[in-house]
C-alpha positions in Angstrom: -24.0 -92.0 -21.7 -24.5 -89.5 -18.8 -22.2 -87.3 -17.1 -20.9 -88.7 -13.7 -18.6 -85.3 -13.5 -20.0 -82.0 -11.8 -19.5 -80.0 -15.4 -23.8 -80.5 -16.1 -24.9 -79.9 -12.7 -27.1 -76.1 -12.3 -24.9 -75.0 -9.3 -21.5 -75.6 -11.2 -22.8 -74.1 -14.2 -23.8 -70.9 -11.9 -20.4 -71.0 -10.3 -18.7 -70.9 -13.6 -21.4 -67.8 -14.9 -20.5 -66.0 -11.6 -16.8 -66.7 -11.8 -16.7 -65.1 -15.9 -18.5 -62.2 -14.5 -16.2 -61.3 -12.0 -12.9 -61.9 -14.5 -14.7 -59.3 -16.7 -15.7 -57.0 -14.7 -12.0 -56.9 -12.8 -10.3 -56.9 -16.6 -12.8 -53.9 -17.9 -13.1 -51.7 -14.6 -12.8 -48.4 -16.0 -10.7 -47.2 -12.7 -8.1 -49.7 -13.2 -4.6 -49.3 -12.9 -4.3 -49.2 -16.4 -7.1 -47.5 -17.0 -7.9 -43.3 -16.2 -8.2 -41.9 -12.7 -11.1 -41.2 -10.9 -10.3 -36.8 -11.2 -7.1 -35.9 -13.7 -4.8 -33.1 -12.6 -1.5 -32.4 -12.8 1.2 -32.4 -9.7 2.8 -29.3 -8.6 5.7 -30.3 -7.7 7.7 -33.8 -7.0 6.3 -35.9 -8.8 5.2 -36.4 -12.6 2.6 -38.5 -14.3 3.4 -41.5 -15.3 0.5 -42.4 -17.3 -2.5 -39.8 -18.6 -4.9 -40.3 -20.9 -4.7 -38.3 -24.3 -8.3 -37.6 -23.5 -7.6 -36.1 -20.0 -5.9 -33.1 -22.2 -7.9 -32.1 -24.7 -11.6 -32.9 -26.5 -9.8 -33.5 -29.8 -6.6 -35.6 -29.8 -6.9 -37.4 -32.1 -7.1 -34.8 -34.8 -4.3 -33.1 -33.0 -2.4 -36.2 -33.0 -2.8 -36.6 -37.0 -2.2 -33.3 -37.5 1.3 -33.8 -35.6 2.4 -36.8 -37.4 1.1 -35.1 -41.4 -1.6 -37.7 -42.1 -4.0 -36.4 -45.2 -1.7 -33.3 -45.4 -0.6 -34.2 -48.9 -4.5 -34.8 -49.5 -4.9 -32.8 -53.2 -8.4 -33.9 -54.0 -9.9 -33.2 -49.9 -7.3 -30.8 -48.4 -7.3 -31.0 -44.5 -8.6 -28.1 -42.6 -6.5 -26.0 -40.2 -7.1 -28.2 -36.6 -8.1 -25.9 -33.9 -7.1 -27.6 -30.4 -9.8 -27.8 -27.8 -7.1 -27.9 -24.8 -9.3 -29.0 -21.9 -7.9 -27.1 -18.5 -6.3 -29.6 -16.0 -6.0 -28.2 -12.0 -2.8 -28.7 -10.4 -2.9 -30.3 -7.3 -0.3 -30.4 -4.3 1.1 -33.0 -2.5 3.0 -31.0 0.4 4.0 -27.7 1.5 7.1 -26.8 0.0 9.4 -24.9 2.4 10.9 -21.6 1.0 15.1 -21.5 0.2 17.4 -19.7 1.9 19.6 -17.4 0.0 23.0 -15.4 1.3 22.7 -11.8 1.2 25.5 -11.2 -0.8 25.7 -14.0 -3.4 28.9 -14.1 -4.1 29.8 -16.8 -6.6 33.7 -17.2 -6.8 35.2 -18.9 -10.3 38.2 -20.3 -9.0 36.3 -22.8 -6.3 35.6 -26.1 -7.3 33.9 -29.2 -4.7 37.1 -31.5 -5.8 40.7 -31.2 -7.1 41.1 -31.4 -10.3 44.4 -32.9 -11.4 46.4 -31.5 -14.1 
């Protein structure tokens, strides 16, 4: 029996390619929001990271990263070598100006002060 349904026809079917390819190429873009910025660094002030990659900090992490939790330190027959990090240097960027504080001369701090009462 033949199809009556626009599933078989070559412009669906093309449609349906075209669509996939877009899904995948919006799930595996590689500057995602879930996936590593376009230039790493590291804020000066303000604000901190909320997500980095381990491989934005050094070249070996994950020998660092096994090192830090013991895995194949108890290793008798192959003992583990000493890991040597291979920190990769991240520049610091800035955001805004920040303005300079202003300090009293004579700083004097007095003990007996406090902001509120404190009952007794």
């Amino acid at each position: 029996m033949a199809s009556t349904r626009n599933n078989n026809t070559p412009g669906d079917y093309c449609l349906q390619q075209k669509s996939y390819q877009h899904s995948l190429e919006y799930n595996e873009f590689k500057n995602s929001q879930v996936g590593s910025a376009y230039k790493n660094s590291l804020p000066t002030l303000g604000i901190t990271p909320s997500h980095m990659p381990r491989e934005a900090f050094s070249q070996n992490s994950v020998e660092i990263e096994s090192a830090l939790f013991g895995i194949n330190s108890t290793n008798l027959v192959n003992p583990q070598k000493p890991v040597v990090p291979e920190l990769k240097y991240l520049p610091s960027v800035s955001y805004f100006e920040k303005l300079p504080n202003f300090m009293p001369e004579p700083l004097v701090v007095e003990k007996n002060q406090r902001p509120f009462p404190v009952p007794k």
